[in-house]
MARSEVEX-821060 format. One record per residue: residue in three letters; x, y, z of N, C-alpha, C in turn. Coordinates in steps of 0.2 Angstrom, whole numbers, plus 5000, padded with zeros to 4 digits. Example, Ala and Ser with C-alpha at 12.3 -4.5 7.8 and 13.67 -1.06 7.14 Angstrom:
% MARSEVEX-821060
ATOM   rest   n_px   n_py   n_pz   ca_px   ca_py   ca_pz   c_px   c_py   c_pz
ATOM    ALA   5066   4972   5039    5062    4978    5039   5066   4984   5039
ATOM    SER   5064   4989   5035    5068    4995    5036   5064   5000   5039
% end
This chain:
% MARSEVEX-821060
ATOM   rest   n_px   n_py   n_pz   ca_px   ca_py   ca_pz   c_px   c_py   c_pz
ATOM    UNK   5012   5082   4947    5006    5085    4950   5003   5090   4945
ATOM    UNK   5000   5088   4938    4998    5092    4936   5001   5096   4931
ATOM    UNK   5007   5095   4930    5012    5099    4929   5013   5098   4919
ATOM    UNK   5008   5091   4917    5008    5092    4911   5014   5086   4907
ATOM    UNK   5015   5080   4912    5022    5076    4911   5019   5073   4905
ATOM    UNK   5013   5070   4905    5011    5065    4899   5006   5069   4895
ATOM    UNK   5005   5074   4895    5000    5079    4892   5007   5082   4885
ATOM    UNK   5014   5082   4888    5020    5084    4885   5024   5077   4885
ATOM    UNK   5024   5073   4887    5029    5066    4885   5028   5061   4879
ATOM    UNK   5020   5062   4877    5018    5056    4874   5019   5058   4866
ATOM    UNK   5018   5065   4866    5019    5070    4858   5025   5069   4857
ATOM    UNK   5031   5069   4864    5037    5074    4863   5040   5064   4862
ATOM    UNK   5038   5059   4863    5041    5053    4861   5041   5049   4856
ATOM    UNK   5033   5052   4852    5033    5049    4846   5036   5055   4840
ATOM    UNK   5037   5060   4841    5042    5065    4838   5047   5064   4837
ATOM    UNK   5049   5059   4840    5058    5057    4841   5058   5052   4841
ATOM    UNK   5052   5047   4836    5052    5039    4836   5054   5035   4843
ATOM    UNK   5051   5037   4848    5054    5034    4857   5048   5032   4856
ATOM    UNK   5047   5024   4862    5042    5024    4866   5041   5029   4870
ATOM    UNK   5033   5029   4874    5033    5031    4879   5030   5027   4886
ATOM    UNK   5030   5028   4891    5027    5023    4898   5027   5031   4904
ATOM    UNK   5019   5031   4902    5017    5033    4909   5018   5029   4914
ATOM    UNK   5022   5032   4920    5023    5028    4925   5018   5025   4926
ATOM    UNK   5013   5030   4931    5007    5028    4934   5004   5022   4930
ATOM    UNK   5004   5023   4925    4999    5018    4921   5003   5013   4921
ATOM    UNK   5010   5013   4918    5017    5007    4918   5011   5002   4926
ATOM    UNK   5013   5007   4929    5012    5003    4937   5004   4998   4938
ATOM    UNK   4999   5003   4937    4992    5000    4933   4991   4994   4931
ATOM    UNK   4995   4993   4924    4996    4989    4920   4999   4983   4924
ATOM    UNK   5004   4984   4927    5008    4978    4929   5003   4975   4936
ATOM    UNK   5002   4980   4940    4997    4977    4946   4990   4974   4946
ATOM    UNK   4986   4979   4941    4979    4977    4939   4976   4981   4943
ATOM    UNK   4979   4987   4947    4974    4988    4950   4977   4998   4948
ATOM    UNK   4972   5001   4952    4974    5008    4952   4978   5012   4955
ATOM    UNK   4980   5016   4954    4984    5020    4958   4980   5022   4966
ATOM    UNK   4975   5023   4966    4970    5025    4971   4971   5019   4974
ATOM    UNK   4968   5011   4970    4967    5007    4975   4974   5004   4978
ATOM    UNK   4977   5004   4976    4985    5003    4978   4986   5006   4986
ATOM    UNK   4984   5015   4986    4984    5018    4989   4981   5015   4995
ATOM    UNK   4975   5013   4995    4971    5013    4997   4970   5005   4999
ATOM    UNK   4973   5001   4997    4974    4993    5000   4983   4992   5004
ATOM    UNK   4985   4998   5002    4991    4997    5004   4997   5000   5005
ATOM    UNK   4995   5008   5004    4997    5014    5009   5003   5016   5004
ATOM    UNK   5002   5023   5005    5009    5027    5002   5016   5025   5003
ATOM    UNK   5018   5021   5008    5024    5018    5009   5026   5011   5004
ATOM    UNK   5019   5008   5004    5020    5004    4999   5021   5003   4992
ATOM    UNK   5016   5011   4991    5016    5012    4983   5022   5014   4979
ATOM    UNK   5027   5018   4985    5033    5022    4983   5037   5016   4983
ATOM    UNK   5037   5010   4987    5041    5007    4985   5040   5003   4977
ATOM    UNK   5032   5002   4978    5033    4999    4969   5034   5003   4964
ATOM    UNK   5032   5009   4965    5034    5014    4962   5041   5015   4958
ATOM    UNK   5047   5014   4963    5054    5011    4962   5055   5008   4957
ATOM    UNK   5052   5000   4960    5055    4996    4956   5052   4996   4950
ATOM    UNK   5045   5001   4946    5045    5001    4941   5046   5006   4938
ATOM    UNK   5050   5009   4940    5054    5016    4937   5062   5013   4935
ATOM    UNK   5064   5008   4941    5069    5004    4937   5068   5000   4932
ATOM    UNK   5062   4995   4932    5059    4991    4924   5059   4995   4920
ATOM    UNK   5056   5001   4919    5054    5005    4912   5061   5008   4911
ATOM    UNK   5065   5010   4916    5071    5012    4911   5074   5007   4909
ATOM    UNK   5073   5002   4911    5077    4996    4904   5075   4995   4899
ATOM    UNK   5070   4998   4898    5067    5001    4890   5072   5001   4888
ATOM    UNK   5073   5002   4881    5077    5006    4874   5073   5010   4871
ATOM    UNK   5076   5017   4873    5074    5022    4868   5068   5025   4871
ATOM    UNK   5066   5026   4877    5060    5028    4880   5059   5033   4885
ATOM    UNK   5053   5037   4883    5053    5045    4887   5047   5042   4893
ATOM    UNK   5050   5042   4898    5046    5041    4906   5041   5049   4910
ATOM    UNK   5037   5046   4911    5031    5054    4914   5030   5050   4920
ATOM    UNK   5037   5052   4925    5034    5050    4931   5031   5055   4935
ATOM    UNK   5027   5052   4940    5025    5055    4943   5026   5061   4947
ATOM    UNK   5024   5065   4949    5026    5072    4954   5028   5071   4960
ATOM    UNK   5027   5065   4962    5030    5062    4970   5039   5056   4968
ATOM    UNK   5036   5055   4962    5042    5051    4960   5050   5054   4963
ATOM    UNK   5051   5058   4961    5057    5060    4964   5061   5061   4972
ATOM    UNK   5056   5061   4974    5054    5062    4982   5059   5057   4986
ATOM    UNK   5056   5051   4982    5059    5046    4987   5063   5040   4984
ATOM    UNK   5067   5037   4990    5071    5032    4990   5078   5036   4984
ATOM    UNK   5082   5033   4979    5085    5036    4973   5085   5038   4969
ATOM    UNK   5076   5039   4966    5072    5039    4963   5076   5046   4957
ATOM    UNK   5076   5050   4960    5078    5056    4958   5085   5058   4955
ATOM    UNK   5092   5053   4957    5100    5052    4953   5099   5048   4950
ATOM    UNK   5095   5043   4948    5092    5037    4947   5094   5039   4939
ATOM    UNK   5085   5042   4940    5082    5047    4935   5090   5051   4931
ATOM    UNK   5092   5055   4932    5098    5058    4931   5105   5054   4927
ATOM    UNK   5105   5046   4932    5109    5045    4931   5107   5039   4922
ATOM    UNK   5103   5039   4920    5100    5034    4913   5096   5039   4911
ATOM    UNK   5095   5044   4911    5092    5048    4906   5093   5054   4906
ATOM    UNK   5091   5060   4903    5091    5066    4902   5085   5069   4907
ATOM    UNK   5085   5073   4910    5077    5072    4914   5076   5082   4914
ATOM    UNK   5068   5082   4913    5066    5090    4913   5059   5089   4919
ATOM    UNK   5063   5097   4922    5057    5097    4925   5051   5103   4922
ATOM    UNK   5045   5100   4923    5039    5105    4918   5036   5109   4925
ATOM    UNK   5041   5115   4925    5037    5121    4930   5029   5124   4927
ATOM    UNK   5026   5122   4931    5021    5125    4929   5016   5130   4936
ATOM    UNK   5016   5136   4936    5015    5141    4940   5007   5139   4946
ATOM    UNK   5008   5140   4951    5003    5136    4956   4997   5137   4954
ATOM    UNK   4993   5144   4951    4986    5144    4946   4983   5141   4944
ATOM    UNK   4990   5140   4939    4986    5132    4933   4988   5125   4935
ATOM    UNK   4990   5123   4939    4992    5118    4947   4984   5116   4949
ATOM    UNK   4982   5123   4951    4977    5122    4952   4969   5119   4950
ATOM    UNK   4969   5124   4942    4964    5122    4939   4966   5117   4935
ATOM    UNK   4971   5116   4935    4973    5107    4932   4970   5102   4938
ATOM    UNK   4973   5103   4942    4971    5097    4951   4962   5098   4952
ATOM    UNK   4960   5105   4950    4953    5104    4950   4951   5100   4946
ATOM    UNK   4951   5099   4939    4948    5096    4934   4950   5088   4935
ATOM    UNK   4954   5086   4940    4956    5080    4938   4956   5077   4946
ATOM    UNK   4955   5080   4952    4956    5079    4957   4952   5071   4960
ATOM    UNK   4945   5067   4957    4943    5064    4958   4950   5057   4955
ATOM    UNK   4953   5060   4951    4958    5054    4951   4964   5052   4953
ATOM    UNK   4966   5058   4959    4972    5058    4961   4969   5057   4968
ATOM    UNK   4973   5050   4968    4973    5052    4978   4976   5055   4983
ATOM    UNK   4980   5059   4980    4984    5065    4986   4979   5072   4987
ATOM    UNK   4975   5071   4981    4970    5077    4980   4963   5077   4982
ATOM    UNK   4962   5071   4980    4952    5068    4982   4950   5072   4988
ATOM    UNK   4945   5076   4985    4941    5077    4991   4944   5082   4993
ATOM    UNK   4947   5087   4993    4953    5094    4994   4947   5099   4990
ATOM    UNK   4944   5104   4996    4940    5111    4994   4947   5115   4990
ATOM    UNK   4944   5118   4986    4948    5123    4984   4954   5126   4986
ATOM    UNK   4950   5128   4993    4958    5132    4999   4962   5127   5000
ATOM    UNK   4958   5120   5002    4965    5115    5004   4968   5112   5000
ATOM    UNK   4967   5113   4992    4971    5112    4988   4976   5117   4986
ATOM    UNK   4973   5121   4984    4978    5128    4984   4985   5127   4990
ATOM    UNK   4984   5127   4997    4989    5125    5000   4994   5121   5001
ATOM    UNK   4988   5116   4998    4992    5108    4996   4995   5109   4993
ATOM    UNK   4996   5112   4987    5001    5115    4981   5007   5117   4982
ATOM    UNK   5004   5125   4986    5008    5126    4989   5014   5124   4994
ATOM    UNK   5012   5120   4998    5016    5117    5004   5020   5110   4998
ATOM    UNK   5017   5108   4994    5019    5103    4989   5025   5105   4984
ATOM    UNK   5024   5111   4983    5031    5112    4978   5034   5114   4983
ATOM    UNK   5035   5120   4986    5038    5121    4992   5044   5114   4993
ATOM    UNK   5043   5110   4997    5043    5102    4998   5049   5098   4991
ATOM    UNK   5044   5099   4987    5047    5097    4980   5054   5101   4976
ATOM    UNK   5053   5104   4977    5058    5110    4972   5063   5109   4972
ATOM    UNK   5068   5109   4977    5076    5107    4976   5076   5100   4975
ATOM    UNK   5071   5094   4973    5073    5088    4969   5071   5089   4963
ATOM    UNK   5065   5095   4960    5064    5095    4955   5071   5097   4952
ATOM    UNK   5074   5104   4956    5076    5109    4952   5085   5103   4951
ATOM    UNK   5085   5098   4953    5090    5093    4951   5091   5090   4944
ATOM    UNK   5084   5092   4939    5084    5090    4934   5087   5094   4928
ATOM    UNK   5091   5091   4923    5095    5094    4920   5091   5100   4916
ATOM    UNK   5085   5100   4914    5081    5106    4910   5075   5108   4915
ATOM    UNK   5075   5114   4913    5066    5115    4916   5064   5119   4912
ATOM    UNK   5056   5117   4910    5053    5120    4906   5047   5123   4908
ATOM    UNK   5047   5130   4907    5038    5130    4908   5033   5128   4904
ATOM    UNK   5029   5124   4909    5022    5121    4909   5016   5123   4908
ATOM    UNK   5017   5129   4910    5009    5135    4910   5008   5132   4903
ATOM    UNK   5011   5132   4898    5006    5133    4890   5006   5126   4887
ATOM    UNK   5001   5119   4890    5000    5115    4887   4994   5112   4888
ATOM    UNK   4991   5119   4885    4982    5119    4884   4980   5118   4876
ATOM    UNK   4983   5117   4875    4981    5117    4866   4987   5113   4862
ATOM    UNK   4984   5112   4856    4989    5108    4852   4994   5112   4849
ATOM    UNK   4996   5116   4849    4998    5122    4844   5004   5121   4851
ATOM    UNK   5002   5123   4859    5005    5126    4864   5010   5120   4864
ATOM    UNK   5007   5113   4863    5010    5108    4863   5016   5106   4860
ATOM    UNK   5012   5107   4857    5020    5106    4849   5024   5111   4850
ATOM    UNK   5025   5118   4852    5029    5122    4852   5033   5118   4856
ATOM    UNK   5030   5117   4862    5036    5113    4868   5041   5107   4868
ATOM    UNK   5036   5103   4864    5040    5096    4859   5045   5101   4858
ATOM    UNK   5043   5105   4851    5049    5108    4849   5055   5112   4851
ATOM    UNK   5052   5114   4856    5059    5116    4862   5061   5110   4864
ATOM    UNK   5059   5106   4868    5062    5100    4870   5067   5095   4867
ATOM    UNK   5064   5096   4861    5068    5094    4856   5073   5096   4854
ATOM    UNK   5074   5102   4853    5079    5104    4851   5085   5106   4858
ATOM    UNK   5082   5102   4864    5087    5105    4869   5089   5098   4869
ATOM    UNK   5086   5093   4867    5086    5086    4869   5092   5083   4863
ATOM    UNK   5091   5085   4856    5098    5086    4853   5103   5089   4851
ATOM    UNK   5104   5094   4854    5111    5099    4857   5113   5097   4863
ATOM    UNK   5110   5090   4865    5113    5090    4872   5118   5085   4873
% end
């Protein structure tokens, strides 16, 4: 939701010679269609299921950093899954910049489309609320607030990194 998964995944995997697979797009790519039109031809229950099954194809990868989605963990086994074949971090990033993230990008998301400012705000709200004790299941968390800039970026690789080879 915002939180900065592939804005921080796609740096922190070619830093470590890994592929990377945005979920959403992994899923894009293999459907042909969009995250929205998915939505939208074939309902949220639908998509969590495909969802799954290509959270389980990408981790048959070798050697690859996954940016799944902010609902990904929610459902089905999605979240011991994640745990149980990789190292997984959650990117806390405080509801403000949540915010003016999900503003800048709201026509693309369809949990968000169309959400005035106070219903998104809420949304957020009531969203981590909701979320949190399957995030907080994730072996690291990092904060997310500082990946506005290249500089902010690379510090976080670099944390990551270093927690991701001591580990």
């Amino acid at each position: 939701m915002a939180a900065g998964k592939t804005t921080l995944g796609a740096p922190l995997a070619a830093s470590m010679n890994l592929s990377f697979c945005d979920l959403d797009a992994y899923i894009e790519e293999n459907t042909h269609k969009t995250i929205s039109q998915i939505f939208a031809d074939s309902g949220a229950d639908a998509f969590r299921l495909l969802e799954r099954d290509m959270l389980h194809k990408a981790a048959e990868k070798d050697n690859v950093v996954i940016s799944a989605g902010g609902g990904t963990p929610l459902f089905y086994d999605n979240m011991d899954f994640m745990n149980s074949v990789g190292t997984t971090l959650f990117l806390d990033a405080a509801e403000p910049v949540l915010l003016r993230r999900l503003l800048e990008a709201s026509a693309t998301r369809p949990l968000v489309a169309g959400k005035s400012r106070e219903q998104l705000s809420e949304f957020i709200h009531t969203e981590l609320a909701s979320r949190r004790a399957f995030y907080e299941k994730c072996k690291y968390t990092i904060c997310a607030d500082k990946l506005e800039s290249l500089s902010q970026i690379q510090e976080t690789v670099d944390l990551v990194q270093k927690l991701l080879t001591n580990n």
